[in-house]
PDB file as gemmi writes it, atoms N, CA and C in Angstrom:
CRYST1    1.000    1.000    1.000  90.00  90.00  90.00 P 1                      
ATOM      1  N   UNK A   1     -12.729  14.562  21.119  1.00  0.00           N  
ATOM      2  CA  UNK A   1     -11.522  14.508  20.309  1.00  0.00           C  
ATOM      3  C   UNK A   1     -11.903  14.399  18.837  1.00  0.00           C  
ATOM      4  N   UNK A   2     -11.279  15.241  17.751  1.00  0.00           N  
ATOM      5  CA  UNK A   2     -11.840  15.079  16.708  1.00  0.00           C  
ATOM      6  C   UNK A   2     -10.901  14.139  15.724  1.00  0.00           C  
ATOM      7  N   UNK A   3     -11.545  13.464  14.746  1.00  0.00           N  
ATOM      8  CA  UNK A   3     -10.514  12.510  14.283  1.00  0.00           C  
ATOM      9  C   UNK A   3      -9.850  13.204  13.273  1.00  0.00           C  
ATOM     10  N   UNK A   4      -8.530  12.582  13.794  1.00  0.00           N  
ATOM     11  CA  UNK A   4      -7.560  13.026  12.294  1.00  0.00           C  
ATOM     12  C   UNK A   4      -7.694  12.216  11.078  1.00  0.00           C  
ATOM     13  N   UNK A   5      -8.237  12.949  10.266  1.00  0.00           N  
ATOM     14  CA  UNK A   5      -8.793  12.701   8.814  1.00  0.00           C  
ATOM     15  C   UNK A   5      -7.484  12.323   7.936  1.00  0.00           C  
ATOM     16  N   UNK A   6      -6.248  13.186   8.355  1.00  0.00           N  
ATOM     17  CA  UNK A   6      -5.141  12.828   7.611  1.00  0.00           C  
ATOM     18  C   UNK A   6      -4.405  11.353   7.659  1.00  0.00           C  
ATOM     19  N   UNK A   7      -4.278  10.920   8.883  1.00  0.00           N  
ATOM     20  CA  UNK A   7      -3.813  10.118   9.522  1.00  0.00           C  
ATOM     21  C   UNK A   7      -4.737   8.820   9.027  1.00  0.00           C  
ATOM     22  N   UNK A   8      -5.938   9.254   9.135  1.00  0.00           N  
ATOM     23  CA  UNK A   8      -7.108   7.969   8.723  1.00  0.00           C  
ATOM     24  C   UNK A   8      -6.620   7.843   6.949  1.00  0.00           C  
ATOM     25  N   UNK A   9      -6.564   8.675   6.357  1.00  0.00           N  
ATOM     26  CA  UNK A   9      -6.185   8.558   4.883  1.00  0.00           C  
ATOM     27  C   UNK A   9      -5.041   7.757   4.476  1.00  0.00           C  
ATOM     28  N   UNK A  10      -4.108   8.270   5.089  1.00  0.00           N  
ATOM     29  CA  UNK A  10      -2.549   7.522   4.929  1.00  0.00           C  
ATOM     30  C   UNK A  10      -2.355   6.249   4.940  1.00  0.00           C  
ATOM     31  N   UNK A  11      -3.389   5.532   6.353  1.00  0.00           N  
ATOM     32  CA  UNK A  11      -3.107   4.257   6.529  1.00  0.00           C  
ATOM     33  C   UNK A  11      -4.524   3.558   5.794  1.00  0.00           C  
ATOM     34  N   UNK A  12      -5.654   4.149   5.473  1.00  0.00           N  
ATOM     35  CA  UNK A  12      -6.279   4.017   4.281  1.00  0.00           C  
ATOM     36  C   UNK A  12      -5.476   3.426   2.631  1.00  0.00           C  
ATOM     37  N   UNK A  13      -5.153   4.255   2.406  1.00  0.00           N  
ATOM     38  CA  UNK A  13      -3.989   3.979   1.200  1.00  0.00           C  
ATOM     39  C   UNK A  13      -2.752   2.879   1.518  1.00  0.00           C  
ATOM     40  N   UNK A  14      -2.351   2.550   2.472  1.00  0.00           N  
ATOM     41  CA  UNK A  14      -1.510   2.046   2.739  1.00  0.00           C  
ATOM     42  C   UNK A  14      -1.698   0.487   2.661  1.00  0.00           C  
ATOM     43  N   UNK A  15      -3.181   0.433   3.472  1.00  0.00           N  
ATOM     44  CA  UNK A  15      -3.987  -1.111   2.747  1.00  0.00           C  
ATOM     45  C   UNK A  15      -4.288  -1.672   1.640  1.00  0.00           C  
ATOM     46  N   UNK A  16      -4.469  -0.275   1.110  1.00  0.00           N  
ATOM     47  CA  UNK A  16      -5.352  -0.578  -0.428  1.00  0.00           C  
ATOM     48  C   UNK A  16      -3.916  -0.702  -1.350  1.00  0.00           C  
ATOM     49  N   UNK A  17      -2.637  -0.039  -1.207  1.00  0.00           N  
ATOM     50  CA  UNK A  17      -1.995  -0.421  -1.813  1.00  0.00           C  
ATOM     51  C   UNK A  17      -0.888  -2.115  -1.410  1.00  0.00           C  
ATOM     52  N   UNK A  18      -1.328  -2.254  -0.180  1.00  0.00           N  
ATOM     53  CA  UNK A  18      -1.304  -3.541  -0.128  1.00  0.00           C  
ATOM     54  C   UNK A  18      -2.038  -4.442  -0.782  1.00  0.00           C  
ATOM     55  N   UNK A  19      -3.266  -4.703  -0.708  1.00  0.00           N  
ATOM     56  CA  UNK A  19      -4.415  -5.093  -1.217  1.00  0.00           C  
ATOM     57  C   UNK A  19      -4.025  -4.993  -2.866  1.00  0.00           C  
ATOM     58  N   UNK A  20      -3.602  -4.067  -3.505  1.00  0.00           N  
ATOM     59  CA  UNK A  20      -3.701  -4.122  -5.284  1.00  0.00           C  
ATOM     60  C   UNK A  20      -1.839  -4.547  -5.096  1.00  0.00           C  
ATOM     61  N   UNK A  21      -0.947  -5.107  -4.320  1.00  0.00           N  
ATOM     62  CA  UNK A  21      -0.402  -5.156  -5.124  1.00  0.00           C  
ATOM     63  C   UNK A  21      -0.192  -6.802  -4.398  1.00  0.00           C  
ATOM     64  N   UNK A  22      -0.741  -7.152  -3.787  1.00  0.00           N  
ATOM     65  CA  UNK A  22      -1.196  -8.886  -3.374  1.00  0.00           C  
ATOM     66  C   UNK A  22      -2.174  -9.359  -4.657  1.00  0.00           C  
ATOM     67  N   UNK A  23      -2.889  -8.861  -4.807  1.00  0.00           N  
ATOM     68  CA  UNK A  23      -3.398  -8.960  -6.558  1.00  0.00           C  
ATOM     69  C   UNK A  23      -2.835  -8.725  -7.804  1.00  0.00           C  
ATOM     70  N   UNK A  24      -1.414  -8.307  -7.655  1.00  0.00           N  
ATOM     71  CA  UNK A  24      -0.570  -8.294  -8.587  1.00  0.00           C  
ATOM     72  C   UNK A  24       0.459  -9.512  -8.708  1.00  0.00           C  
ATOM     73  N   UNK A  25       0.681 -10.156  -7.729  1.00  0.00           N  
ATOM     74  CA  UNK A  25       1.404 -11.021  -7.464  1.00  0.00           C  
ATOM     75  C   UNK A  25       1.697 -12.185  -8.044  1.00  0.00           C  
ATOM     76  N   UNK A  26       2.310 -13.179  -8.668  1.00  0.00           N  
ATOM     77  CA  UNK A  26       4.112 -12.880  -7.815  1.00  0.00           C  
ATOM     78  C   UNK A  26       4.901 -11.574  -8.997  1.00  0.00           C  
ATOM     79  N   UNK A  27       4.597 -11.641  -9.967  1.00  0.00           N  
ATOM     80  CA  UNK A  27       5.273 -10.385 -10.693  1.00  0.00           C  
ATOM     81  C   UNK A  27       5.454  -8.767  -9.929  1.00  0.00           C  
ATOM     82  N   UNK A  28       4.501  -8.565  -9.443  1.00  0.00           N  
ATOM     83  CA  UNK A  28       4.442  -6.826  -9.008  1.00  0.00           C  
ATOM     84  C   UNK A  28       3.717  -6.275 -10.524  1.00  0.00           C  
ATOM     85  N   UNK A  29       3.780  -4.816  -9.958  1.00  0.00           N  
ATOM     86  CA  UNK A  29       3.465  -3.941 -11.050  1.00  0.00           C  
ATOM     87  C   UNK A  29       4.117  -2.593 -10.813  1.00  0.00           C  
ATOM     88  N   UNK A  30       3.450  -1.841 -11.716  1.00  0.00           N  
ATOM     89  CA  UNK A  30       3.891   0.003 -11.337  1.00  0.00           C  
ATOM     90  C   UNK A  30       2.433   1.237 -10.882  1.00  0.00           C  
ATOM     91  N   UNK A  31       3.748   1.843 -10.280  1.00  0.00           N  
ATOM     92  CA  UNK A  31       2.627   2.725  -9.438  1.00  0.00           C  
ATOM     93  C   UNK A  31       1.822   3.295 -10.246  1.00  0.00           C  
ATOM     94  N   UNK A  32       1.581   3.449 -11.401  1.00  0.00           N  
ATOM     95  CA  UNK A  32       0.269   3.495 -12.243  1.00  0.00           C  
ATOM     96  C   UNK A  32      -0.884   3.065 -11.827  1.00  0.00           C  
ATOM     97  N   UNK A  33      -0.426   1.263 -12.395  1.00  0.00           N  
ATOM     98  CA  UNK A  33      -1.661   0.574 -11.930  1.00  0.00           C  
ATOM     99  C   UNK A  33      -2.221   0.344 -10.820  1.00  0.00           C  
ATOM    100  N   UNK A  34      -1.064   0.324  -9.543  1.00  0.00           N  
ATOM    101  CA  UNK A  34      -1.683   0.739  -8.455  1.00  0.00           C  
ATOM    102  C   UNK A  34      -2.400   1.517  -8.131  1.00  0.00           C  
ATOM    103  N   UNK A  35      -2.174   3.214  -8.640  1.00  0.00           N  
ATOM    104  CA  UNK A  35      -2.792   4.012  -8.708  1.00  0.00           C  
ATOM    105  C   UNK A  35      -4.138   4.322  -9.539  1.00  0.00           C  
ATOM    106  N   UNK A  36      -4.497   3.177 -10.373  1.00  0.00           N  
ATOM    107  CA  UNK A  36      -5.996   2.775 -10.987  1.00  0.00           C  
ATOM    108  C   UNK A  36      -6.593   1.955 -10.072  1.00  0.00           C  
ATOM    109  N   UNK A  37      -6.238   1.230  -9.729  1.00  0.00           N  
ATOM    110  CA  UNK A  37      -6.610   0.331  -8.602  1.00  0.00           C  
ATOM    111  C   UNK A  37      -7.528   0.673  -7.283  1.00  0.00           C  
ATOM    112  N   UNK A  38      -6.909   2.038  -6.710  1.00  0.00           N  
ATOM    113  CA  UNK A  38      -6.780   2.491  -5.569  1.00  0.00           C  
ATOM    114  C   UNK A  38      -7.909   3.875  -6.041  1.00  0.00           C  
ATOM    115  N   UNK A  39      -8.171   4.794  -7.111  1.00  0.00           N  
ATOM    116  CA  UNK A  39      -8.803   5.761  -7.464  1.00  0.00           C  
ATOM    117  C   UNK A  39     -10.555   5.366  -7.517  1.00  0.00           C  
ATOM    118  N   UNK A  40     -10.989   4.398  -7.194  1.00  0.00           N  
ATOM    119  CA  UNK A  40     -12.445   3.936  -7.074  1.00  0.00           C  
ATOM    120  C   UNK A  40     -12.823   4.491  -5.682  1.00  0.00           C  
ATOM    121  N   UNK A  41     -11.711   4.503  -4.990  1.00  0.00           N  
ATOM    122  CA  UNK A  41     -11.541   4.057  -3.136  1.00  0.00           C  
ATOM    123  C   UNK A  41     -11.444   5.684  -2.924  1.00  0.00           C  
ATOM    124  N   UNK A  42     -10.251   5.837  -3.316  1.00  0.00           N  
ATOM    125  CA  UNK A  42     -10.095   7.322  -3.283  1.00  0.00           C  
ATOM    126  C   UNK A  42      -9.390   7.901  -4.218  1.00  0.00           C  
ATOM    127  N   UNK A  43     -10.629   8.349  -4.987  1.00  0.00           N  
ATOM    128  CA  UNK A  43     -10.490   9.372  -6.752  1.00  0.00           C  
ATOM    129  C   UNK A  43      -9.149  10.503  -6.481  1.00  0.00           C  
ATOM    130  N   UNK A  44      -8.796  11.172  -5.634  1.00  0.00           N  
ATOM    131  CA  UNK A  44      -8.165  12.770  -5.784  1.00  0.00           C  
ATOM    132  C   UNK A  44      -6.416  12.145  -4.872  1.00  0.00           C  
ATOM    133  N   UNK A  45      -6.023  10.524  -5.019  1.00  0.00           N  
ATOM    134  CA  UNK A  45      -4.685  10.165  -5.135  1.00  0.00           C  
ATOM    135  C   UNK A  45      -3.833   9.903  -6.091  1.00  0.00           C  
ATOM    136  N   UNK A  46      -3.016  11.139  -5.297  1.00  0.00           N  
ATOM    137  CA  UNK A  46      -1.562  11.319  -6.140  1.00  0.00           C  
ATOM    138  C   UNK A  46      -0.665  10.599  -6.459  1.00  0.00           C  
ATOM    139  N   UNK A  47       0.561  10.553  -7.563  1.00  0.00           N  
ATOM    140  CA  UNK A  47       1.098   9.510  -7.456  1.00  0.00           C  
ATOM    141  C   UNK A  47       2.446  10.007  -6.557  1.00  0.00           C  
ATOM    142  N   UNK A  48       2.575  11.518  -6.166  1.00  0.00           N  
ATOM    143  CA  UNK A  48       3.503  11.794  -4.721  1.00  0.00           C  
ATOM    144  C   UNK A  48       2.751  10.887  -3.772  1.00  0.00           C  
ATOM    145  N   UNK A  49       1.358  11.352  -3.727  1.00  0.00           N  
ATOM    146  CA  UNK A  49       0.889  10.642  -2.090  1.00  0.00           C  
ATOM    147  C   UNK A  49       1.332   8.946  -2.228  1.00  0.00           C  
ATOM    148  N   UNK A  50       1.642   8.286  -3.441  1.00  0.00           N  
ATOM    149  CA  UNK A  50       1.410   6.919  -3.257  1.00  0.00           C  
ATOM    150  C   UNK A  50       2.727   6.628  -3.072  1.00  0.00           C  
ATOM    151  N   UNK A  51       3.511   7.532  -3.706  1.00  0.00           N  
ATOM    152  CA  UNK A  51       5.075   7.640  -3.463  1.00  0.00           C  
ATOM    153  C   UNK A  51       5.565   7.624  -2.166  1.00  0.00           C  
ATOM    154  N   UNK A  52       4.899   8.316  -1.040  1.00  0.00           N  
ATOM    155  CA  UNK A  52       5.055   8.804  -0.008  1.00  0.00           C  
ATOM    156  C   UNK A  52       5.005   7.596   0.633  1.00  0.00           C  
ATOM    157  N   UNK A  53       3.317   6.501   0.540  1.00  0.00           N  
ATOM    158  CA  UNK A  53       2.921   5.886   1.159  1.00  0.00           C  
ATOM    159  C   UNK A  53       3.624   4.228   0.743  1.00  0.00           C  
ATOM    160  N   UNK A  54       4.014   4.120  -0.688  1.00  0.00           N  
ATOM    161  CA  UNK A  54       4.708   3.120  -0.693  1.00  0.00           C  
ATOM    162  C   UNK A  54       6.335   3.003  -0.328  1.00  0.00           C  
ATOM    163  N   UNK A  55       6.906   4.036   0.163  1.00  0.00           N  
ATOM    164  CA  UNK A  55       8.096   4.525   0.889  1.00  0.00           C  
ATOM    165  C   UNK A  55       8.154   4.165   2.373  1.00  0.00           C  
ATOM    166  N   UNK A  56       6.982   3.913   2.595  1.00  0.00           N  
ATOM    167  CA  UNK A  56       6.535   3.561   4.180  1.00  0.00           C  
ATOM    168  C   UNK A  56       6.424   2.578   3.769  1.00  0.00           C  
ATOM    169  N   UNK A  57       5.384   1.697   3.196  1.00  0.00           N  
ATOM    170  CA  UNK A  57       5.444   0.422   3.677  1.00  0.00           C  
ATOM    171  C   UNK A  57       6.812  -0.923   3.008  1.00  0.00           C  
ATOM    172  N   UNK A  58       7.484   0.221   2.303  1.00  0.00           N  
ATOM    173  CA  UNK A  58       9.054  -0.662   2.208  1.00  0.00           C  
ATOM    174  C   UNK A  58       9.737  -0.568   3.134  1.00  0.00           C  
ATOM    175  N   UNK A  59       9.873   0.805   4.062  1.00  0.00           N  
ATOM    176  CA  UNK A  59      10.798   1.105   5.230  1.00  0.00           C  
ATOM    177  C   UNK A  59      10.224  -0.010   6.595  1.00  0.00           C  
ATOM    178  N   UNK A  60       9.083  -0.602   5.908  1.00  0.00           N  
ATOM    179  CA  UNK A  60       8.562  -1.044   7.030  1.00  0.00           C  
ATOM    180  C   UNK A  60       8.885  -2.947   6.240  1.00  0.00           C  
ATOM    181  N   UNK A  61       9.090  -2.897   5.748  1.00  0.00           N  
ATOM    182  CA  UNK A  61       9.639  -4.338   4.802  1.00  0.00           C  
ATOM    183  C   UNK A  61       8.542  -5.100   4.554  1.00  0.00           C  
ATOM    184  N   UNK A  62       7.339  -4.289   4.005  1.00  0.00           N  
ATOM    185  CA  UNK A  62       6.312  -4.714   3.315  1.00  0.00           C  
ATOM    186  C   UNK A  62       6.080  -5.086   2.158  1.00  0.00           C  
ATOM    187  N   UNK A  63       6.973  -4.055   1.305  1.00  0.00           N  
ATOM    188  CA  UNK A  63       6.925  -4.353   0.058  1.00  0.00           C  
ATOM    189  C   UNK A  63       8.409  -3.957  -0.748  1.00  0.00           C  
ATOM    190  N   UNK A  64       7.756  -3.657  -1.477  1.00  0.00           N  
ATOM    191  CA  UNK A  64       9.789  -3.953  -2.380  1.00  0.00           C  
ATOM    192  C   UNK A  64       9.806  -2.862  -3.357  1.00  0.00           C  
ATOM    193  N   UNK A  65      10.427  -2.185  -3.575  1.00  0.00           N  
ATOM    194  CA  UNK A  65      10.332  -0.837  -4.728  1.00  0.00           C  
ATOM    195  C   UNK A  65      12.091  -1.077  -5.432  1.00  0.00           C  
ATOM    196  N   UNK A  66      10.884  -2.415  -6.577  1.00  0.00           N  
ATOM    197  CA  UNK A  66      11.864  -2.440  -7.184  1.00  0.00           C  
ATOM    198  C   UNK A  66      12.986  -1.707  -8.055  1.00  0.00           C  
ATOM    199  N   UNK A  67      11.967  -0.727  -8.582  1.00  0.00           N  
ATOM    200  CA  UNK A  67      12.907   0.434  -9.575  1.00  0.00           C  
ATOM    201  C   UNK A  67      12.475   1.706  -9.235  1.00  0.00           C  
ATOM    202  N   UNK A  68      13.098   2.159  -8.643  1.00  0.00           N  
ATOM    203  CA  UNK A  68      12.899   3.238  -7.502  1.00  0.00           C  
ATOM    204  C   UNK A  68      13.147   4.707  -8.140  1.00  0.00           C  
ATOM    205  N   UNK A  69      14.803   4.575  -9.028  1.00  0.00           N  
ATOM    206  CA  UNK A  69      15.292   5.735  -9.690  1.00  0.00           C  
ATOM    207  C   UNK A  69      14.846   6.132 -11.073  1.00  0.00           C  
ATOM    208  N   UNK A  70      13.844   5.119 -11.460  1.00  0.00           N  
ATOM    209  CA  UNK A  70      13.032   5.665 -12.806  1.00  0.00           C  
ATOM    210  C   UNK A  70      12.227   6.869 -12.457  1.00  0.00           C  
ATOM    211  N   UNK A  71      11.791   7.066 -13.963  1.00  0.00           N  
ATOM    212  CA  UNK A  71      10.413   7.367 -13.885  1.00  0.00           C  
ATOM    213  C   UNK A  71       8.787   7.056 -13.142  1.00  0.00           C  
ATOM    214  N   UNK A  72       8.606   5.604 -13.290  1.00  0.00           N  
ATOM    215  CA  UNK A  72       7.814   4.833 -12.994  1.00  0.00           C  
ATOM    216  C   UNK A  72       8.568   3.865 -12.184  1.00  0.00           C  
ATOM    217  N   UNK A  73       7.913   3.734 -10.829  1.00  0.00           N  
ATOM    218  CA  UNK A  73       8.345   2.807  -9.549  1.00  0.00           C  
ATOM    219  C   UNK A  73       7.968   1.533 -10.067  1.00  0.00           C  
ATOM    220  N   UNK A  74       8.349   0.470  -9.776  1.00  0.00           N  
ATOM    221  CA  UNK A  74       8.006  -0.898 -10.464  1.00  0.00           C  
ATOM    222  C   UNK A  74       7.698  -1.536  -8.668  1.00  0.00           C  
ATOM    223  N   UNK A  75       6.950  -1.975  -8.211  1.00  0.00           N  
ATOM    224  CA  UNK A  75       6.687  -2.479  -6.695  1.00  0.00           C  
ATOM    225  C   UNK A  75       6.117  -4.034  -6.787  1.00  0.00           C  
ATOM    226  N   UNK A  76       6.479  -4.644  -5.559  1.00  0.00           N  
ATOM    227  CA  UNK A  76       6.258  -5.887  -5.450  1.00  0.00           C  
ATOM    228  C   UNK A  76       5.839  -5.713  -3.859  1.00  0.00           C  
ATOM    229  N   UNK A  77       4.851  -6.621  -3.672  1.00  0.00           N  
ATOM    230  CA  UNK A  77       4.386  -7.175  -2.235  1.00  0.00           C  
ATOM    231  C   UNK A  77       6.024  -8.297  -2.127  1.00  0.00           C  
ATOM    232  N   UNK A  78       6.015  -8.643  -0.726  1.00  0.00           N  
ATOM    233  CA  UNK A  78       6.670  -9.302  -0.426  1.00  0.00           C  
ATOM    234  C   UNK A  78       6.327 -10.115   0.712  1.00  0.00           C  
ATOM    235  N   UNK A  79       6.763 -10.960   1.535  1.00  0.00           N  
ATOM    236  CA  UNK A  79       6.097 -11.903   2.174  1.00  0.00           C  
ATOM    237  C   UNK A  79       5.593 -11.379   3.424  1.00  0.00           C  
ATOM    238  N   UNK A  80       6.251 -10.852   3.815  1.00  0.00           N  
ATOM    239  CA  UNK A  80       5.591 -10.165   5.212  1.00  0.00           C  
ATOM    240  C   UNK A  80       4.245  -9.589   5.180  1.00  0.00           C  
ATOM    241  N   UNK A  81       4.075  -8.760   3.745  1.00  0.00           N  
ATOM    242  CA  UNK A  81       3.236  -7.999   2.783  1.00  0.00           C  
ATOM    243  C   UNK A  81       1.718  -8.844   2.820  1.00  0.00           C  
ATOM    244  N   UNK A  82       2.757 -10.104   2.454  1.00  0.00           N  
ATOM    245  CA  UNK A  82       1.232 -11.296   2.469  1.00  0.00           C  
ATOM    246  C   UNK A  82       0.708 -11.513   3.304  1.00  0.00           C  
ATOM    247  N   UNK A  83       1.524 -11.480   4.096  1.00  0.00           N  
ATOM    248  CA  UNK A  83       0.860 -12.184   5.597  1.00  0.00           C  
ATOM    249  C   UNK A  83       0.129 -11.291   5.927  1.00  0.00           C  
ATOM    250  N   UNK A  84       0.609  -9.994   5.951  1.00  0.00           N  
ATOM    251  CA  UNK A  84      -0.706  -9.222   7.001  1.00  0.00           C  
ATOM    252  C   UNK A  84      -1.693  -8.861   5.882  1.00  0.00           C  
ATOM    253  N   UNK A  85      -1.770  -9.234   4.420  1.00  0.00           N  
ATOM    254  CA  UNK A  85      -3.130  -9.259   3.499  1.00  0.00           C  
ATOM    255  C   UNK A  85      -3.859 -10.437   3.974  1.00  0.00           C  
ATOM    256  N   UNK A  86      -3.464 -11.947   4.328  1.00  0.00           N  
ATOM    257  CA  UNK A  86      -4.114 -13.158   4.581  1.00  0.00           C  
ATOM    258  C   UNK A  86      -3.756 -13.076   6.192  1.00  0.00           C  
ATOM    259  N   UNK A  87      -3.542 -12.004   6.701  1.00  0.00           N  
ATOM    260  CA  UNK A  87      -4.202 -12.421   8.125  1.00  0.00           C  
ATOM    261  C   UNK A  87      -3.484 -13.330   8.640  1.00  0.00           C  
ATOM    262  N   UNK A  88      -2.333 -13.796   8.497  1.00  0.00           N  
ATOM    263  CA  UNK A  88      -1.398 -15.004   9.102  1.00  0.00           C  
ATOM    264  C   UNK A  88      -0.765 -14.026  10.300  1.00  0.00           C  
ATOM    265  N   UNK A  89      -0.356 -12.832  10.063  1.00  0.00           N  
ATOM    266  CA  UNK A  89       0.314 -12.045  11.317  1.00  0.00           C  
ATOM    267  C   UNK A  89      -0.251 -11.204  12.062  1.00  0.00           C  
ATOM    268  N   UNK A  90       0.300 -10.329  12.885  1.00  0.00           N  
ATOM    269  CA  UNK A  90      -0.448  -9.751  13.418  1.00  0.00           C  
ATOM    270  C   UNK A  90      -0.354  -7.925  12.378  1.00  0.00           C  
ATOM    271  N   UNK A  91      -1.295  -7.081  12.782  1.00  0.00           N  
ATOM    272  CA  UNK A  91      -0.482  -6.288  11.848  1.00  0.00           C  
ATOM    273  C   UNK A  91       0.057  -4.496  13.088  1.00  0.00           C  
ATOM    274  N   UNK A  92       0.847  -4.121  12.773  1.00  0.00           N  
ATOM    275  CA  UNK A  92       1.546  -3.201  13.409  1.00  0.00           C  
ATOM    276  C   UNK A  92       0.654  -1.987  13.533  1.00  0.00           C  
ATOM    277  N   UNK A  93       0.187  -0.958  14.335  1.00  0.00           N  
ATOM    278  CA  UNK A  93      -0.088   0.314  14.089  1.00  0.00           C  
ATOM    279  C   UNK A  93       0.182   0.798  13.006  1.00  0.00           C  
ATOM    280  N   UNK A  94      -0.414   1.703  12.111  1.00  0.00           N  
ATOM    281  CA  UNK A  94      -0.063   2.749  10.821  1.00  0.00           C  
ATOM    282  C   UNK A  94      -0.781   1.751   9.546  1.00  0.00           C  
ATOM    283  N   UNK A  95      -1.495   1.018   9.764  1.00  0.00           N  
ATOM    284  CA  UNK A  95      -1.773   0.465   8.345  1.00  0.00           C  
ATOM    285  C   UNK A  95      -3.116   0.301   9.201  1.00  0.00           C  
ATOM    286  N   UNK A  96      -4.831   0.758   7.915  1.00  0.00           N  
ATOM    287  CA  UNK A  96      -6.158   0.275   8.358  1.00  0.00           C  
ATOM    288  C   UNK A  96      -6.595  -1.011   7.646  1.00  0.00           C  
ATOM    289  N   UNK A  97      -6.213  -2.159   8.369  1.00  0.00           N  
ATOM    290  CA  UNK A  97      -6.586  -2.809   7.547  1.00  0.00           C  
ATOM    291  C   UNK A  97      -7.686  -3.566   8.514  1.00  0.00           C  
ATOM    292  N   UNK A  98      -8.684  -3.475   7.608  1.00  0.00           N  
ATOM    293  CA  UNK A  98      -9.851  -4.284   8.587  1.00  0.00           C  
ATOM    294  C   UNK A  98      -9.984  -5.430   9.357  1.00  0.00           C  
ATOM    295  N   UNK A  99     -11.065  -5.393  10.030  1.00  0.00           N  
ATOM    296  CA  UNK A  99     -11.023  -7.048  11.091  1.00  0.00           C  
ATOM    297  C   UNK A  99     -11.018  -7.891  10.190  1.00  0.00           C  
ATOM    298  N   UNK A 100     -10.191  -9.044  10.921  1.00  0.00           N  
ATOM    299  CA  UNK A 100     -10.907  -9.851  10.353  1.00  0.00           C  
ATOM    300  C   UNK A 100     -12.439 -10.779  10.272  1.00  0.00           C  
ATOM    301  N   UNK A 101     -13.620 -11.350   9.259  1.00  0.00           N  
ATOM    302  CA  UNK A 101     -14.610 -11.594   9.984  1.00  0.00           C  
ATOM    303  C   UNK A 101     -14.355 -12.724  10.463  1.00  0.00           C  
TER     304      UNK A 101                                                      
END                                                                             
């Protein structure tokens, strides 16, 4: 079976923008800086793809998109958000977020 590379990416990004915006916290930030954050990890992300991917993890009540109809998305982690960054919950299919050690 060969792995889906796409699928591995999505929920790739999906951590890492968990991850930078639990380091933003309690204020939030904008998908900019997320998107500096996240370009070490993986250089050639868009700010559609982050659009895409932080659309998911609000539908999933991870995080919070505070100003949605701008220009620039303004996003906040939110508590659920935390928990599965500190490992207090369990975490759902669609997000890679590593073992814990």
């Amino acid at each position: 079976m060969k792995p889906d590379l796409d699928r591995a990416r999505r929920e790739e990004l999906r951590w890492l923008i968990l991850r930078a915006l639990y380091a933003a916290q309690p204020i939030g930030t904008t998908e900019n800086i997320v998107k500096n954050a996240i370009e070490p990890c993986v250089p050639d992300v868009s700010i559609t793809e982050l659009r895409t991917q932080m659309d998911y993890l609000a539908e999933r009540g991870l995080i919070t998109i505070v100003e949605r109809y701008r220009p620039t998305w303004f996003v906040k982690i939110n508590r659920y958000g935390v928990d599965v960054v500190e490992y207090t919950i369990e975490v759902e299919p669609g997000i890679a977020r590593p073992k814990e050690w």
